[in-house]
C-alpha positions in Angstrom: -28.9 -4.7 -3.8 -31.0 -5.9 -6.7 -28.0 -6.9 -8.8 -24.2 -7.9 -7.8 -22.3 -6.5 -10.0 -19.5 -9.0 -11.9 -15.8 -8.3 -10.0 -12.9 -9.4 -11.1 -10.5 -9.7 -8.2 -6.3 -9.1 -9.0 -3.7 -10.2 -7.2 0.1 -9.7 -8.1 2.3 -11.9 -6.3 6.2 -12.9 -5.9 7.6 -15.5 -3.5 4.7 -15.1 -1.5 4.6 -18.7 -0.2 4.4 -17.9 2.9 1.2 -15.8 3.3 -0.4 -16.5 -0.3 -2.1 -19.6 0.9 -4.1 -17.8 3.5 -4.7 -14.9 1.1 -6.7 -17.6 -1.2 -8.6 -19.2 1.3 -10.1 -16.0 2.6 -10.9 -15.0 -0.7 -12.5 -18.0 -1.1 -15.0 -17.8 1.9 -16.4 -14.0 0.7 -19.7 -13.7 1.0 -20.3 -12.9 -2.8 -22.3 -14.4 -5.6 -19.8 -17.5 -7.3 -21.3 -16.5 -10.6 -20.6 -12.1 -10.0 -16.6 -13.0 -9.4 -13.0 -14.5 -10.6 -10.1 -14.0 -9.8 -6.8 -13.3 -11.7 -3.2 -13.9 -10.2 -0.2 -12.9 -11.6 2.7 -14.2 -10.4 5.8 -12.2 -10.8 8.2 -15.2 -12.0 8.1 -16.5 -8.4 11.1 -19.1 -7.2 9.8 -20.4 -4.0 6.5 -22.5 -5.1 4.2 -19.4 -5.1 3.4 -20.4 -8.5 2.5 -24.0 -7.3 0.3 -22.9 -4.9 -1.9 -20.6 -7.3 -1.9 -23.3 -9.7 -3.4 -25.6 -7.1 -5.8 -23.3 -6.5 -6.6 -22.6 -10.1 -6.9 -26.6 -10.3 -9.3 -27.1 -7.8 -11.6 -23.8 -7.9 -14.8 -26.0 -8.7 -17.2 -23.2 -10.1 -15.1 -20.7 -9.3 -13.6 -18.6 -12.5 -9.9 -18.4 -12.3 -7.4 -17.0 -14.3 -3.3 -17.2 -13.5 -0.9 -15.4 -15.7 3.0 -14.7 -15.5 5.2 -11.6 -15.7 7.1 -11.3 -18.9 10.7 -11.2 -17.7 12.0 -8.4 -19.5 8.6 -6.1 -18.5 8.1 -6.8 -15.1 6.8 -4.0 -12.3 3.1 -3.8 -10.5 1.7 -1.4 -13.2 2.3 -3.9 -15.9 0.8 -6.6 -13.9 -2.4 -4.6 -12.8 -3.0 -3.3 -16.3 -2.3 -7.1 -17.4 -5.0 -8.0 -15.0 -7.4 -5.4 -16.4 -7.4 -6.2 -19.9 -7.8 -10.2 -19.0 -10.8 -9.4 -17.1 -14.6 -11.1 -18.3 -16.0 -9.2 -20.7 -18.8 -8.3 -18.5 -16.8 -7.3 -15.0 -17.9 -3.9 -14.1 -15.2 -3.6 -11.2 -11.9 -4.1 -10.7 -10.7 -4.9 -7.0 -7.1 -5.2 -5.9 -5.8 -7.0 -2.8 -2.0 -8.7 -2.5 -0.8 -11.8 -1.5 0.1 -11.0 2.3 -2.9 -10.2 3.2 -6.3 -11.6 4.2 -9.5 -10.2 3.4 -12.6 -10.1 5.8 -15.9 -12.2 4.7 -18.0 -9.2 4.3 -15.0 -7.0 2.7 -16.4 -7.6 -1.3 -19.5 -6.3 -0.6 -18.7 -3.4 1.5 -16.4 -2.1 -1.3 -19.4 -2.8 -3.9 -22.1 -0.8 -2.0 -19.5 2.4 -1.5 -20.5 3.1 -5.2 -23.9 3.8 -3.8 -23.4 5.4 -1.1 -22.5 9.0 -2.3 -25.9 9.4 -4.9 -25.2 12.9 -4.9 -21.4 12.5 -6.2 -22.1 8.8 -7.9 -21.4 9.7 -11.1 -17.7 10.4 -9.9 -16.6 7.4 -7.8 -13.9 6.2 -9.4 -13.4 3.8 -6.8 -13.4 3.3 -2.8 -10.8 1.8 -0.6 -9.8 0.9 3.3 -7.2 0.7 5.9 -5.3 -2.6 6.8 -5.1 -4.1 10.2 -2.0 -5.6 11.9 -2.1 -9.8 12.2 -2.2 -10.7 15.4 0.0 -14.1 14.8 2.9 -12.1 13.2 6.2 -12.4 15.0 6.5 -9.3 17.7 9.0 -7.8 15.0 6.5 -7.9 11.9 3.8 -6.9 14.9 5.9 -3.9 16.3 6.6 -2.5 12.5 2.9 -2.5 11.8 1.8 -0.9 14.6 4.1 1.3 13.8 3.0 2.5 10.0 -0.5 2.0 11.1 0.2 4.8 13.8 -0.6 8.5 12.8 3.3 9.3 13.2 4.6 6.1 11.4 1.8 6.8 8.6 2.1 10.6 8.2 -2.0 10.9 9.2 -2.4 8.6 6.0 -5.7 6.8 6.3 -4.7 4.3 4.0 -3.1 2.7 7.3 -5.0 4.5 10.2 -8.6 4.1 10.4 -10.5 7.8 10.1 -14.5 9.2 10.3 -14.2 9.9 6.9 -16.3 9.7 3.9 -13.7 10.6 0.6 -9.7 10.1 0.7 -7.2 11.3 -1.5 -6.1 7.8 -2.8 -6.9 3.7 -2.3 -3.8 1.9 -1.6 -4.0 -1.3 -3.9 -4.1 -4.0 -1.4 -7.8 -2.9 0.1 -9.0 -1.5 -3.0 -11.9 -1.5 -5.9 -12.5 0.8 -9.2 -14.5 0.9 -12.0 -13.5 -0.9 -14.7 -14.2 1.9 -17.2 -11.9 4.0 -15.2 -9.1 1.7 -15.1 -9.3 1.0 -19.4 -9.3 4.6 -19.7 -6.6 5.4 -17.8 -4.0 2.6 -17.5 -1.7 2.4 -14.2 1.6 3.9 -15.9 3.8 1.0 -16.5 7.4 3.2 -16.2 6.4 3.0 -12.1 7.7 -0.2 -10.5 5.9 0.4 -7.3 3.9 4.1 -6.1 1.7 3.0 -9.4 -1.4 3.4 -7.3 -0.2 6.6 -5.9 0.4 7.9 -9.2 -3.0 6.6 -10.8 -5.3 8.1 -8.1 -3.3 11.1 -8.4 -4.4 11.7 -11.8 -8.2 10.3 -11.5 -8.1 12.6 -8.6 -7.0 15.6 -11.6 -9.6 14.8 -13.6 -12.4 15.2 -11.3 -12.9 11.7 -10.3 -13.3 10.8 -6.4 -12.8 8.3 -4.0 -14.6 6.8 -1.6 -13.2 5.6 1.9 -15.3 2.5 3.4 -14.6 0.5 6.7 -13.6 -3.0 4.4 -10.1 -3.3 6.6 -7.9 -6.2 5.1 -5.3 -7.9 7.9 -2.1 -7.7 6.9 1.4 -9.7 7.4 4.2 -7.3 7.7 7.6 -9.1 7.3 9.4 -9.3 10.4 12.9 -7.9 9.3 14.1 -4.7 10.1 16.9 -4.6 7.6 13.7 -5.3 5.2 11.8 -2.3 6.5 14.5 -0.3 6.2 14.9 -1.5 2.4 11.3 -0.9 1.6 11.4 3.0 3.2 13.8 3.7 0.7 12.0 2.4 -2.1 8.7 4.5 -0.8 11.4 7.5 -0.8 12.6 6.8 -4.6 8.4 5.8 -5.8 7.9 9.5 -4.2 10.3 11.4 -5.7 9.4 9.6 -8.9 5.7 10.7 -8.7 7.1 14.7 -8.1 9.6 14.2 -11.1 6.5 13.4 -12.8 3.4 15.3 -10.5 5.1 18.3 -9.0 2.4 19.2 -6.6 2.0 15.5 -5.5 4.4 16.2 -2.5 3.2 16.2 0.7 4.5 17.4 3.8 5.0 14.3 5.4 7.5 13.3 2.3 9.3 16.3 2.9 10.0 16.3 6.6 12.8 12.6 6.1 14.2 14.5 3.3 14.8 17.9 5.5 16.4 15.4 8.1 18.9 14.0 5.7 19.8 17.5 4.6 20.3 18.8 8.3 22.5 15.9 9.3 24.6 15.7 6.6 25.0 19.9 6.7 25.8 19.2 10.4 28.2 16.8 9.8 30.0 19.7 7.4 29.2 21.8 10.0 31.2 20.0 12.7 33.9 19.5 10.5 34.7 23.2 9.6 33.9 24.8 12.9 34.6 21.8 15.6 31.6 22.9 18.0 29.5 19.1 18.3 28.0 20.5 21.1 26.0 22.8 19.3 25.1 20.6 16.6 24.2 18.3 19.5 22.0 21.3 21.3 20.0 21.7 17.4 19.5 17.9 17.6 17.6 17.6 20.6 14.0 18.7 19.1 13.6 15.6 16.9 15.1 13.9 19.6 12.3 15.1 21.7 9.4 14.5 19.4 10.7 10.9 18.9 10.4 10.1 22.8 7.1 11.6 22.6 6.0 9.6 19.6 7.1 6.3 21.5 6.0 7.0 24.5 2.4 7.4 22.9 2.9 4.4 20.0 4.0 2.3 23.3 0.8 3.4 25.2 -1.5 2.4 21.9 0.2 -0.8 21.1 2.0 -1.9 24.2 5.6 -3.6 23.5 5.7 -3.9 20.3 4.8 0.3 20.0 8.4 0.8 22.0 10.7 -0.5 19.1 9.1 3.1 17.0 11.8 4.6 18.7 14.5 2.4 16.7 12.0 2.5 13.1 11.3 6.2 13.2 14.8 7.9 12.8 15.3 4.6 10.8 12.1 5.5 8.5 13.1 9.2 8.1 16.6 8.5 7.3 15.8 5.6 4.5 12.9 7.4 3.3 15.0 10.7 2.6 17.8 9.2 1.5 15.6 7.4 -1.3 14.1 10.5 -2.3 17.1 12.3 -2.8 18.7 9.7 -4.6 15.9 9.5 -6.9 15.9 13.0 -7.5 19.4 13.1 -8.2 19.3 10.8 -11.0 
């Protein structure tokens, strides 16, 4: 390429002390012109020395351009820090790129995301932005190992290929932690600040309305899943509630792979009725065994792909579907 173009790079960030460190020092080794970059961090009022750490950094960037900012209490969410981020950008960044504090980005993964906008010159006009997958960490605990392999699997994912690599050349939306826009785009339309998480989903949603595309390049980041179940569990349910949020908002948003954990929940709790009023668990038992089939199957093959840490999907699927629906409906209850 002739000429980089200027990047600002976002990261949001709360109690991230255990992963952020890394996260900095592989931004710091990119393979990017120093004077085409800086970086912003906002920390999300942080109470474990996340905030120390990004001020060090700050301190010590040499000719590096660094920028650190903090959530206002009583505002708070990812959509206020992103658009924060985007209007404390240099005057002359072109592009916005987004990755978060657990994971680490590749050496090459800057410039792989900048050439995408050239890679379509039939379409270019109407990039609004390119994005990849993420990888698991190899060093993660077999817990935060086995629950990555499992939402990087196709079942785990719903086919998504923001977390399973696909031959493809557009996608439908770029998650924010592998992820680069225009800057234009993102002034023009501003991530909606009533989501406190989904506010990607929701963004690229509406780009996506307006005509806008996006490209889907092989700039993987490695990511550090968080090695609690009861956490997993926790965050399904929040993806269920930023879903149902997005359809309050989007109807024709849902997918059918956000439908499916909500039809579970239904069917169990009708069952349980069922059982109750008629006294046949057998039957109810007999309807049962489908999903319980297409579980085995699904382990059997996430076990085959990943080894040991694939057999535990038979403990987070159910576990996924039941949070997941449960989040939804909740969300679109209130």
């Amino acid at each position: 390429m002739d000429r980089w173009p200027f990047v600002t790079i976002g990261m949001i960030a709360k109690n991230e002390s255990q992963y952020i460190r890394s996260a900095i020092e592989s931004l710091a080794g990119i393979d990017y012109p120093n004077d085409c970059i800086e970086i912003i961090f906002v920390d999300g009022n942080s109470t474990d020395g996340t905030s120390r750490i990004v001020d060090d950094f700050s301190k010590d960037a040499g000719e590096w351009k660094v920028k650190v900012f903090r959530e206002e209490k009583d505002r708070g969410g990812r959509a206020y820090s992103r658009n924060l981020i985007v209007s404390n950008s240099d005057e002359k960044a072109e592009l916005i790129a987004f990755t978060d504090a657990d994971c680490v980005v590749k050496q090459d993964w800057l410039k792989n995301l900048v050439l995408s906008f050239n890679s379509d010159e039939g379409n270019k006009e109407y990039i609004a932005g390119a994005g990849g997958t993420r990888l698991c960490h190899e060093d993660d605990p077999f817990m935060g190992r086995a629950i990555n392999a499992f939402l990087t699997s196709n079942i785990g994912s719903g086919y998504n290929p923001a977390f399973v690599r696909k031959k493809i050349k557009l996608t439908e939306s770029i998650p924010n932690y592998n992820a680069i826009y225009r800057k234009i785009v993102l002034v023009e339309n501003p991530y909606d600040e009533d989501f406190r998480g989904g506010e990607d989903l929701e963004l690229n949603y509406r780009l996506r309305k307006k005509g806008y595309l996006f490209m889907y390049v092989d700039a993987s980041v490695i990511h550090h899943e968080k090695a609690s179940f009861v956490y997993f569990i926790k965050q399904m349910y929040h993806y269920g509630k930023v879903m149902a949020q997005a359809v309050k908002k989007h109807r024709t948003i849902l997918r059918w792979y956000s439908i499916l954990p909500v039809l579970l929940v239904i069917y169990l709790l009708l069952g349980i009725l069922f059982v109750s009023i008629v006294n046949q668990p057998v039957l109810y038992a007999i309807l049962l065994v489908p999903y319980i089939a297409f579980l085995f199957v699904s382990a059997m093959i996430n076990t085959y792909k990943n080894k040991g840490a694939g057999l535990i999907s038979i403990i987070l699927m159910p576990a996924q579907h039941m949070a997941y629906g449960l989040g939804f409906i909740r969300e679109m209850l209130t």
